[in-house]
PDB file of N, CA, C, O and CB in Angstrom:
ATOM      1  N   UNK A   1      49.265  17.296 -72.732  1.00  0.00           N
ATOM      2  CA  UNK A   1      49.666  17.625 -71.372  1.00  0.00           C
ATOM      3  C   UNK A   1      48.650  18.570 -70.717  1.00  0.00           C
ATOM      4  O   UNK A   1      48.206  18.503 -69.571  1.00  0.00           O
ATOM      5  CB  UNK A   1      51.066  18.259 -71.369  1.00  0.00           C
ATOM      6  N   UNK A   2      48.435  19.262 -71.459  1.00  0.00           N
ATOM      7  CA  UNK A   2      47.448  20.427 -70.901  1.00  0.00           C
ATOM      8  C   UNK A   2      45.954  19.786 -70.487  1.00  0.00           C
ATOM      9  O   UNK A   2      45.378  20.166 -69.468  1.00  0.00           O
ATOM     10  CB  UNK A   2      47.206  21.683 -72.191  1.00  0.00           C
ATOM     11  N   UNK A   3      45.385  18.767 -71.387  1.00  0.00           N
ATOM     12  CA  UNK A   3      43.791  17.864 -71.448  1.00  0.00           C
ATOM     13  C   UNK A   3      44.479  16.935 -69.503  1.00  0.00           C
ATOM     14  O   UNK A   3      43.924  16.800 -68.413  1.00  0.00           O
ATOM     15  CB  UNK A   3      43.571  16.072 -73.760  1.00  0.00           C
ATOM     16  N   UNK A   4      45.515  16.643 -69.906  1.00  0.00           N
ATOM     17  CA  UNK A   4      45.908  15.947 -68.672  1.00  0.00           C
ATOM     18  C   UNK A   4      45.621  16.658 -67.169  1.00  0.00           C
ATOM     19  O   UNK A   4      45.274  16.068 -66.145  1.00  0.00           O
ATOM     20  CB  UNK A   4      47.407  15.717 -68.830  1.00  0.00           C
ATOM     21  N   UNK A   5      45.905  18.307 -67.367  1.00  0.00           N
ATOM     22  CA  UNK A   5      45.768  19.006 -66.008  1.00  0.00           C
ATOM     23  C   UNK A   5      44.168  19.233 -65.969  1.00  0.00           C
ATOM     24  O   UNK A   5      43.626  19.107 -64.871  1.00  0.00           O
ATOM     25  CB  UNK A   5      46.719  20.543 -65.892  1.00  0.00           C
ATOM     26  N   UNK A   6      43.598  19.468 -66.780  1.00  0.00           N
ATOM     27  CA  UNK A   6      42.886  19.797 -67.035  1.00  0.00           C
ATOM     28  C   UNK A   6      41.532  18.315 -66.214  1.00  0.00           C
ATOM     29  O   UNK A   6      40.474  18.694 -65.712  1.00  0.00           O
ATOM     30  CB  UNK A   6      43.277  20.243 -68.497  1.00  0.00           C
ATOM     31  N   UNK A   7      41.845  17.057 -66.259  1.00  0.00           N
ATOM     32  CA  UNK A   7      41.191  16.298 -65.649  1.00  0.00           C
ATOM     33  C   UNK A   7      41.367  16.010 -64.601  1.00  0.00           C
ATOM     34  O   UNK A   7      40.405  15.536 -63.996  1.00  0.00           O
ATOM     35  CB  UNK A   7      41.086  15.562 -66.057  1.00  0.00           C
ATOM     36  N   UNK A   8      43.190  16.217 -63.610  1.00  0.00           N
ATOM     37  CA  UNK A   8      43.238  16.292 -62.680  1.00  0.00           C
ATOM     38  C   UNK A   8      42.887  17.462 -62.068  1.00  0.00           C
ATOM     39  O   UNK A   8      42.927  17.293 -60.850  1.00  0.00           O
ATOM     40  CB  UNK A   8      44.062  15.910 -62.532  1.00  0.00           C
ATOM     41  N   UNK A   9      42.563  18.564 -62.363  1.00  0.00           N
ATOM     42  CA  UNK A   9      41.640  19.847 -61.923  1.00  0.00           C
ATOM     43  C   UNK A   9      40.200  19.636 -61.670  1.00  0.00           C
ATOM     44  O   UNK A   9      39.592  20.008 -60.667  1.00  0.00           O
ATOM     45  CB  UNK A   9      41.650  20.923 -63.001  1.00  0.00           C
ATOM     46  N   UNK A  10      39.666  18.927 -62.799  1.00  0.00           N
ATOM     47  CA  UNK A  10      38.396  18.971 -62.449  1.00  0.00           C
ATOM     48  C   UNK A  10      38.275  17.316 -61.368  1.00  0.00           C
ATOM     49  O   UNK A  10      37.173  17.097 -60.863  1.00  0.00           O
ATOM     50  CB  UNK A  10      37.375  19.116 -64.063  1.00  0.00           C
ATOM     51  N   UNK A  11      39.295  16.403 -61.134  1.00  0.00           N
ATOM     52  CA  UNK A  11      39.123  15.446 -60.275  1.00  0.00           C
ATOM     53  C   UNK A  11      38.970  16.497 -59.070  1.00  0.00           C
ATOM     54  O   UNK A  11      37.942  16.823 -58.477  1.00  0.00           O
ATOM     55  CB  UNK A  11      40.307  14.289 -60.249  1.00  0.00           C
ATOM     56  N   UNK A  12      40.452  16.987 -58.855  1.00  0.00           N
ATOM     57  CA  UNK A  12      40.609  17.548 -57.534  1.00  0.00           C
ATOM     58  C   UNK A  12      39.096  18.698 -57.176  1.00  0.00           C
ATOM     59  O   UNK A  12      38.600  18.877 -56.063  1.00  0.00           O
ATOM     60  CB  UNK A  12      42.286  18.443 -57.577  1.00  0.00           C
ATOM     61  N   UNK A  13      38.746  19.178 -58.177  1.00  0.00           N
ATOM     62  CA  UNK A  13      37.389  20.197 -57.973  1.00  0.00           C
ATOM     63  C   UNK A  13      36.055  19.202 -56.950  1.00  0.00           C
ATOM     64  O   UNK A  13      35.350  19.433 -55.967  1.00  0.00           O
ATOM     65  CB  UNK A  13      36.614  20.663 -59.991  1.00  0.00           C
ATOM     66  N   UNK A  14      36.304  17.926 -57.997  1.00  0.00           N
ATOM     67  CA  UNK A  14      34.704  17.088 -57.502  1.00  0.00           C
ATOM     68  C   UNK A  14      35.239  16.756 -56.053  1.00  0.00           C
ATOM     69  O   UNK A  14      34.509  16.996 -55.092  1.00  0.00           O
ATOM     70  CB  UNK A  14      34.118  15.286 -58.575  1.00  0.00           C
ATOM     71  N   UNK A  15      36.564  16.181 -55.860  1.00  0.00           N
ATOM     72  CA  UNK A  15      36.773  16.094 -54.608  1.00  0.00           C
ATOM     73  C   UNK A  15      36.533  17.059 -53.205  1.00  0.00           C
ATOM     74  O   UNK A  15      36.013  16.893 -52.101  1.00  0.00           O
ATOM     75  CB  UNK A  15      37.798  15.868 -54.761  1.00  0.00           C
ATOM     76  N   UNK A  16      37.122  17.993 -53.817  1.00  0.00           N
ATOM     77  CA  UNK A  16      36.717  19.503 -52.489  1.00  0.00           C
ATOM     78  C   UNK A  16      35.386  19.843 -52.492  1.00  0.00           C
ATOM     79  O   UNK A  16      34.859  20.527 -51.614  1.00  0.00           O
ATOM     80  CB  UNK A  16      37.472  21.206 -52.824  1.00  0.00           C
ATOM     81  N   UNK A  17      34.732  19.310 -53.616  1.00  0.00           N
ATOM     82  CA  UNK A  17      33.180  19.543 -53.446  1.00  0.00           C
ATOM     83  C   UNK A  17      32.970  18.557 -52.697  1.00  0.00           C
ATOM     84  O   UNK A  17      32.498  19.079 -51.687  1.00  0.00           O
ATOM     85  CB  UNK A  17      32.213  19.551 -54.674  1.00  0.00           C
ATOM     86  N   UNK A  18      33.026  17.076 -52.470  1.00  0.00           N
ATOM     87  CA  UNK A  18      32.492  16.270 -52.004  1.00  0.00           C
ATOM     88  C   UNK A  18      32.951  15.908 -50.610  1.00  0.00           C
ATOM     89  O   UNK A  18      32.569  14.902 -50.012  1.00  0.00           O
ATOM     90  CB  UNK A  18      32.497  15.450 -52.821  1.00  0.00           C
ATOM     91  N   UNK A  19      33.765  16.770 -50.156  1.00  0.00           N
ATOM     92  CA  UNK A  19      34.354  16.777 -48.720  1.00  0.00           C
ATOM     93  C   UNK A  19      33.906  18.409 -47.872  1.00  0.00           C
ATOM     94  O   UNK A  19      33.774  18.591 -46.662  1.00  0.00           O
ATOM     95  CB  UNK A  19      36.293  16.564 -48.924  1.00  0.00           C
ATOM     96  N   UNK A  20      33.754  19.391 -48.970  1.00  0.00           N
ATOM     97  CA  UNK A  20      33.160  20.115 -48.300  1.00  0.00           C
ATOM     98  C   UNK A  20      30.935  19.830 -48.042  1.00  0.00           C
ATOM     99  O   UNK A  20      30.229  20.032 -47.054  1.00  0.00           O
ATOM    100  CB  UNK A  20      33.806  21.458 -49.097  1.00  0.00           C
ATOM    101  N   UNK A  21      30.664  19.431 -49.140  1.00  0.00           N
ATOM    102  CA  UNK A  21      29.510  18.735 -48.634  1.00  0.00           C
ATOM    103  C   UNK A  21      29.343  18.069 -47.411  1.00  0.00           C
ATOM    104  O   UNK A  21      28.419  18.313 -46.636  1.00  0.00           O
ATOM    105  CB  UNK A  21      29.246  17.926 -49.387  1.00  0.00           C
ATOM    106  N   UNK A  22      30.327  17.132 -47.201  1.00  0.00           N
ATOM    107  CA  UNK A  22      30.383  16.054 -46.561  1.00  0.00           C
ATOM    108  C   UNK A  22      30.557  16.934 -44.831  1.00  0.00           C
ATOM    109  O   UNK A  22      29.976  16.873 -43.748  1.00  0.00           O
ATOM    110  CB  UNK A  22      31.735  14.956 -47.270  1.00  0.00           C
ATOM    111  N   UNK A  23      31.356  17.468 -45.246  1.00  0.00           N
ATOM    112  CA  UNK A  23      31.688  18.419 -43.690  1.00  0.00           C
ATOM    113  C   UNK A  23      30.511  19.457 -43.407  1.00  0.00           C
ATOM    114  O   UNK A  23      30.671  20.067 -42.350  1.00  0.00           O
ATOM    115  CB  UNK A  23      33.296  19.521 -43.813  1.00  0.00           C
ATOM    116  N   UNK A  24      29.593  19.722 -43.979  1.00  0.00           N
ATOM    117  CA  UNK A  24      28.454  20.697 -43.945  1.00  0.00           C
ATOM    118  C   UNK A  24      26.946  19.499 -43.734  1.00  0.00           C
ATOM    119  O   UNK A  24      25.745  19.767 -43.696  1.00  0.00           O
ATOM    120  CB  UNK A  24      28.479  21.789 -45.690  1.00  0.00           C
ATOM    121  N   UNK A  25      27.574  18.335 -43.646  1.00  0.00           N
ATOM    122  CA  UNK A  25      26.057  17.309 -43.347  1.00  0.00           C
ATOM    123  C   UNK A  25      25.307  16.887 -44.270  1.00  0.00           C
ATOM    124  O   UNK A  25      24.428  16.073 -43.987  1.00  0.00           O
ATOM    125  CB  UNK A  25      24.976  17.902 -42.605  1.00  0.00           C
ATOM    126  N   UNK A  26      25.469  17.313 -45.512  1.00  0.00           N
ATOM    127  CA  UNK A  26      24.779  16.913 -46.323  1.00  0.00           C
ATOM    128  C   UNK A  26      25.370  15.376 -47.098  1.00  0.00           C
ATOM    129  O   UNK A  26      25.185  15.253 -48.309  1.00  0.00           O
ATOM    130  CB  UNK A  26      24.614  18.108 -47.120  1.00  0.00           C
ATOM    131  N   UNK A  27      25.932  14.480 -46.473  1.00  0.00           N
ATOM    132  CA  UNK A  27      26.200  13.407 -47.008  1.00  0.00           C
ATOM    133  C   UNK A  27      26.212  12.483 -45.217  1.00  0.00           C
ATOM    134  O   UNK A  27      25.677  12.949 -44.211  1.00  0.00           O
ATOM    135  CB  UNK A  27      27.752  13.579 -48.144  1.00  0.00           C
ATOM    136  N   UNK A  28      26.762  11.510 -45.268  1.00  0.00           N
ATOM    137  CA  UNK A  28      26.459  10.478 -43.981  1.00  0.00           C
ATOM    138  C   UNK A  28      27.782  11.408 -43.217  1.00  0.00           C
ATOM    139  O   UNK A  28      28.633  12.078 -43.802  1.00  0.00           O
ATOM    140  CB  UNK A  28      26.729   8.261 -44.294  1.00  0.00           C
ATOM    141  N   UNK A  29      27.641  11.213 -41.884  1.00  0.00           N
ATOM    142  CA  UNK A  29      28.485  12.408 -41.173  1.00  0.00           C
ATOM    143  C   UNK A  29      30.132  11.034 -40.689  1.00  0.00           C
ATOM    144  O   UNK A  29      30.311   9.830 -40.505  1.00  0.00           O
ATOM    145  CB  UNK A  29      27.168  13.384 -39.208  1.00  0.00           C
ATOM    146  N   UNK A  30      30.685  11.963 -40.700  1.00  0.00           N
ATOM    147  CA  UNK A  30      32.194  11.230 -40.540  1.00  0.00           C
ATOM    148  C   UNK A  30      32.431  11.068 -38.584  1.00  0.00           C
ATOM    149  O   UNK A  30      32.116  11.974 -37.812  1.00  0.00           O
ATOM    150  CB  UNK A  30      33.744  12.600 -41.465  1.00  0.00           C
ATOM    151  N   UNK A  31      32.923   9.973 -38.222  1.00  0.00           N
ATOM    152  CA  UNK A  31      32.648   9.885 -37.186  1.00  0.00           C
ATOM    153  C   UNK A  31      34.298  10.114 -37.179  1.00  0.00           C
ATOM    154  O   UNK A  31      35.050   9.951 -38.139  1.00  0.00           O
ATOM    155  CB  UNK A  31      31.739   8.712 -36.650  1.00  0.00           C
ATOM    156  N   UNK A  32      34.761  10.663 -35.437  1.00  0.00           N
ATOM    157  CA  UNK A  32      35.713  11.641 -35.683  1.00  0.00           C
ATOM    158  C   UNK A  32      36.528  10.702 -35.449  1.00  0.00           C
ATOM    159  O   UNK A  32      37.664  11.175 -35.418  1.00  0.00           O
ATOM    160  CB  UNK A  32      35.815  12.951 -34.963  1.00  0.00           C
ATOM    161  N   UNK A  33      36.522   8.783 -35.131  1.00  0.00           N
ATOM    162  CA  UNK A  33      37.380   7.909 -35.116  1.00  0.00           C
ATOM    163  C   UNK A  33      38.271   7.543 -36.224  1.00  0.00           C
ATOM    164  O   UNK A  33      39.447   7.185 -36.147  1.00  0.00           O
ATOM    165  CB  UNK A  33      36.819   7.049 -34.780  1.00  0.00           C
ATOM    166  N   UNK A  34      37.532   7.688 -37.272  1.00  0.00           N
ATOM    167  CA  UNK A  34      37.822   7.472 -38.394  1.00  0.00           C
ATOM    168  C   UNK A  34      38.926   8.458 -39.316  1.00  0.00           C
ATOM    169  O   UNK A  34      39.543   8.165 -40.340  1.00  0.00           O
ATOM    170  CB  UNK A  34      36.630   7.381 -38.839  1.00  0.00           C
ATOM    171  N   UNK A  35      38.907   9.859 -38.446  1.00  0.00           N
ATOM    172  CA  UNK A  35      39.717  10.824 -39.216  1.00  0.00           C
ATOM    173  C   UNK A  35      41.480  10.510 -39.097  1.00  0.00           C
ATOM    174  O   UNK A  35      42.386  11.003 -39.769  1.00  0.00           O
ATOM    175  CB  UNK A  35      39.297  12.390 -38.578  1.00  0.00           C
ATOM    176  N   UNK A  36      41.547   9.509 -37.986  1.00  0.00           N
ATOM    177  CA  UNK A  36      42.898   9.193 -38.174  1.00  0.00           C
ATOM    178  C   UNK A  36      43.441   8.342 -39.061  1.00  0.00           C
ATOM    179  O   UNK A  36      44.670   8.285 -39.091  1.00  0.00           O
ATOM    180  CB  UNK A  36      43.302   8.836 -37.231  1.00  0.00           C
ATOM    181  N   UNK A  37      42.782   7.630 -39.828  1.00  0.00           N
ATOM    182  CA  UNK A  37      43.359   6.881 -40.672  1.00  0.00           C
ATOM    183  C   UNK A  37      43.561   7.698 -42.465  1.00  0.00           C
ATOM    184  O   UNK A  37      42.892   8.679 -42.788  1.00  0.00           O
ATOM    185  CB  UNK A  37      42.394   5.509 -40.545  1.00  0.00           C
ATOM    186  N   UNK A  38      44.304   7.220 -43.140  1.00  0.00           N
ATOM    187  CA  UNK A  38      44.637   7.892 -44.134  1.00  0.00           C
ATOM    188  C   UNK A  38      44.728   6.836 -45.445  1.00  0.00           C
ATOM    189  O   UNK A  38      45.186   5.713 -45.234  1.00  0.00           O
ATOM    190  CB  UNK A  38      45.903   8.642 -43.749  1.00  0.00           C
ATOM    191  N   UNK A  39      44.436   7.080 -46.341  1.00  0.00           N
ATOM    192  CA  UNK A  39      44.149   6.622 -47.533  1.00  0.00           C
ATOM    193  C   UNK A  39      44.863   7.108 -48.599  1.00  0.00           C
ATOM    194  O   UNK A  39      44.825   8.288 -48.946  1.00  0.00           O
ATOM    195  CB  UNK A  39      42.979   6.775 -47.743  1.00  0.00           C
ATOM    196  N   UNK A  40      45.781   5.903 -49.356  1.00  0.00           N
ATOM    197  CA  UNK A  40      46.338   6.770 -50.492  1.00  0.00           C
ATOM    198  C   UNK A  40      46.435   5.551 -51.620  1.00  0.00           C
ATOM    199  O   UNK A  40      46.113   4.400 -51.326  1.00  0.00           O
ATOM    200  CB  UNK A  40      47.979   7.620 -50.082  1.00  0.00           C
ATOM    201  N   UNK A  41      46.781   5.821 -52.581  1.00  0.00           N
ATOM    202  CA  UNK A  41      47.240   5.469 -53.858  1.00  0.00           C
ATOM    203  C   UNK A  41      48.628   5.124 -54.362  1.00  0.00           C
ATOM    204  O   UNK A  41      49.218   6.121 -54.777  1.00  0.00           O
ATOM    205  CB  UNK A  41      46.904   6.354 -54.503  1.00  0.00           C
ATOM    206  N   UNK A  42      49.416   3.833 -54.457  1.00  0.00           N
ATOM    207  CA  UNK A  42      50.391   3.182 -54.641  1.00  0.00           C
ATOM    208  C   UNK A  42      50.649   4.361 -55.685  1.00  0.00           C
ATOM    209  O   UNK A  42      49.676   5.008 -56.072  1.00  0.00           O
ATOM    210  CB  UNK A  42      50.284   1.610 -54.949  1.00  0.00           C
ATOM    211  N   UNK A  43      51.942   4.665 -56.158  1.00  0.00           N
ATOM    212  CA  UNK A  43      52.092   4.944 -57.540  1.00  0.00           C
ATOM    213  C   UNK A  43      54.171   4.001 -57.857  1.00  0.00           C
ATOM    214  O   UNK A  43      55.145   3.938 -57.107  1.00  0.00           O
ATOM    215  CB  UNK A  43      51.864   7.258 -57.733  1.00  0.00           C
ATOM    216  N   UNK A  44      53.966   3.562 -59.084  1.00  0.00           N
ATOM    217  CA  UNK A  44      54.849   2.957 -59.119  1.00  0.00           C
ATOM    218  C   UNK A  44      55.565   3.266 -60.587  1.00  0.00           C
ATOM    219  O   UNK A  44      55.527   4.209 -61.377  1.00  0.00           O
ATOM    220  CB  UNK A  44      54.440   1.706 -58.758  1.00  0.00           C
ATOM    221  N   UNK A  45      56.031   2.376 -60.552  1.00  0.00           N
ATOM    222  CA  UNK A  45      57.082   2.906 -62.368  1.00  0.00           C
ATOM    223  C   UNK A  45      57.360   1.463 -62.996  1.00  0.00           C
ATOM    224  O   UNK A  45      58.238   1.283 -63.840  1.00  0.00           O
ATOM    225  CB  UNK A  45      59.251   3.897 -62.091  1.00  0.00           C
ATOM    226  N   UNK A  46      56.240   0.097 -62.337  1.00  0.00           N
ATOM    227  CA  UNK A  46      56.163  -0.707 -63.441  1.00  0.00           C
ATOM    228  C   UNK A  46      55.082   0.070 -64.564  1.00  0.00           C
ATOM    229  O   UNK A  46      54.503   1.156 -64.516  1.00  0.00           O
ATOM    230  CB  UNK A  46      55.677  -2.229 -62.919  1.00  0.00           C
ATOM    231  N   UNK A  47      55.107  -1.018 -65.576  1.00  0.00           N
ATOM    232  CA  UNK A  47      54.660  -0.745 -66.849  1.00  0.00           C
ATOM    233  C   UNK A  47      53.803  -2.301 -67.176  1.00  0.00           C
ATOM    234  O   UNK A  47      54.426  -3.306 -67.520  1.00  0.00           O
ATOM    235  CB  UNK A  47      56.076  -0.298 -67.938  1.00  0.00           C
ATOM    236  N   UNK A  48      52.219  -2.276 -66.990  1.00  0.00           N
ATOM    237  CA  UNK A  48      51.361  -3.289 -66.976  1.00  0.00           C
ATOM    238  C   UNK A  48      50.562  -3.136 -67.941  1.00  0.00           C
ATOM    239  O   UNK A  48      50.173  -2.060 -68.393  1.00  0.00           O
ATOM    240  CB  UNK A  48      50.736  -3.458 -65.898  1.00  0.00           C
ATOM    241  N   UNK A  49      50.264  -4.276 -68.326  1.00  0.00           N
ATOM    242  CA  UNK A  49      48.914  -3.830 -69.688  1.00  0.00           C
ATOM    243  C   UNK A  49      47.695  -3.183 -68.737  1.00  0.00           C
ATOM    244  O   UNK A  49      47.047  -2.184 -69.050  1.00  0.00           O
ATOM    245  CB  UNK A  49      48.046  -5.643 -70.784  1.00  0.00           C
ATOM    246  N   UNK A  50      47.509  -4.011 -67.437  1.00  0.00           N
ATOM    247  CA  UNK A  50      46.449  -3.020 -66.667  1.00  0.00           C
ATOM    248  C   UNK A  50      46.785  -3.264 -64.946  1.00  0.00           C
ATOM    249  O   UNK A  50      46.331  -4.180 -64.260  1.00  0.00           O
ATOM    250  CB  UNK A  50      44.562  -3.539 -67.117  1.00  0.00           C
ATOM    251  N   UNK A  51      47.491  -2.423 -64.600  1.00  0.00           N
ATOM    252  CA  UNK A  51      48.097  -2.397 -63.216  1.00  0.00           C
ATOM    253  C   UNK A  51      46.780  -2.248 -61.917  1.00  0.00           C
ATOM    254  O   UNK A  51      45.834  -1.472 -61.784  1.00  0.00           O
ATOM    255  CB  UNK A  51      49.253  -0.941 -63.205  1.00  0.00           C
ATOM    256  N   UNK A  52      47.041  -2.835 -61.509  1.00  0.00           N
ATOM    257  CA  UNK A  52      46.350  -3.036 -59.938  1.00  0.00           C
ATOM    258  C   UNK A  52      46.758  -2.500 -59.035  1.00  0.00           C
ATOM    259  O   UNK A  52      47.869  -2.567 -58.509  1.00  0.00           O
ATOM    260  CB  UNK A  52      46.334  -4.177 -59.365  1.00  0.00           C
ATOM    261  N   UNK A  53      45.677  -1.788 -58.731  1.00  0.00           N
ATOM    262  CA  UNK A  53      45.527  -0.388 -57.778  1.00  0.00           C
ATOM    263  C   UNK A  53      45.772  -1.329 -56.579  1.00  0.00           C
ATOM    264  O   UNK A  53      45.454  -2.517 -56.540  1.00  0.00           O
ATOM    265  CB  UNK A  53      43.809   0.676 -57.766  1.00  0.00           C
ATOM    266  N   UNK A  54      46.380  -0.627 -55.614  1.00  0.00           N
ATOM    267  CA  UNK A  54      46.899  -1.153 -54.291  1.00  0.00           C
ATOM    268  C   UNK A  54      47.018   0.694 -53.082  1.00  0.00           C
ATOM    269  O   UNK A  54      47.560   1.797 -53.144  1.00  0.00           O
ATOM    270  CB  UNK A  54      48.925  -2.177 -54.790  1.00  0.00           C
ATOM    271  N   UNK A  55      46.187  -0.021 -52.240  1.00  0.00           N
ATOM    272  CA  UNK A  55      45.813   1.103 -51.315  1.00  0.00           C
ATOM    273  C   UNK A  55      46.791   0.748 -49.710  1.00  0.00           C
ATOM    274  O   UNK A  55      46.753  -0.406 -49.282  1.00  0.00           O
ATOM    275  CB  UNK A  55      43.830   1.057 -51.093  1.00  0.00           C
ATOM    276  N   UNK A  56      47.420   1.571 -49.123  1.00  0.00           N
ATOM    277  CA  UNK A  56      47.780   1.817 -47.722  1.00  0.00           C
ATOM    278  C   UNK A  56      47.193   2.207 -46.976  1.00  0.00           C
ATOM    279  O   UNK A  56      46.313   3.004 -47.302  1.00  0.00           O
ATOM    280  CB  UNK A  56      48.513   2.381 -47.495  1.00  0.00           C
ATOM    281  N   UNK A  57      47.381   1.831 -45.515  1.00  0.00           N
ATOM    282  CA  UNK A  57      46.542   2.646 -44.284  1.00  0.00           C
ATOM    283  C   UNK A  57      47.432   3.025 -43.792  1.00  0.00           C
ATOM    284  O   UNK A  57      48.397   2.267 -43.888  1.00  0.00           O
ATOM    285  CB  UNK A  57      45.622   2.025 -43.243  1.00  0.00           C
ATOM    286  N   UNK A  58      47.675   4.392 -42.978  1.00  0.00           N
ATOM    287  CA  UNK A  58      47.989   4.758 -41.727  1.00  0.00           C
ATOM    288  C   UNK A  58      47.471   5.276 -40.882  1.00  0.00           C
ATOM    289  O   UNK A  58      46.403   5.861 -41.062  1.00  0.00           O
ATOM    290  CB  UNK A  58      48.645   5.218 -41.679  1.00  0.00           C
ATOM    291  N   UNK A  59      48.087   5.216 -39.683  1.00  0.00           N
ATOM    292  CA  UNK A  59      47.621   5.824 -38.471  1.00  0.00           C
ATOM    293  C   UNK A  59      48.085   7.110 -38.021  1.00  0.00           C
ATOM    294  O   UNK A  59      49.072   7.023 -37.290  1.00  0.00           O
ATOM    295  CB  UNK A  59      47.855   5.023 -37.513  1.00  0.00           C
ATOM    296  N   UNK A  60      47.795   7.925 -38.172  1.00  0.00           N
ATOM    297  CA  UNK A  60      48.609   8.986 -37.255  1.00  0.00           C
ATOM    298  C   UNK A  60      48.353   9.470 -36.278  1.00  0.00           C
ATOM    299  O   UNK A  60      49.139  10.261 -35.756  1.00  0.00           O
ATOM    300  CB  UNK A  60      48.863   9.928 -37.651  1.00  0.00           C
TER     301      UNK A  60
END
């Protein structure tokens, strides 16, 4: 359990690095049309030998 936080810590770390980069210019610049849409990750409670990632959009 603990190796478990421990990789979602360092996910969430590379992420805030790579969005604070990203917001400081040093990666391709985000055009401000684009900030309304939102991106996420299905999570479900089947049980697959290898489950297929399935993504949503919204608008807000």
């Amino acid at each position: 359990m603990e190796k478990d936080k421990k990789i979602v810590k360092s996910e969430e770390d590379r992420l805030l690095n790579f969005l604070q980069k990203t917001k400081e210019g040093k990666y391709a610049k985000i055009e401000q049309s684009s900030l309304s849409f939102v991106r996420f990750r299905e999570k479900s409670e089947f049980i697959e030998p290898s489950p297929e990632e399935a993504f949503y959009y919204s608008v807000r």
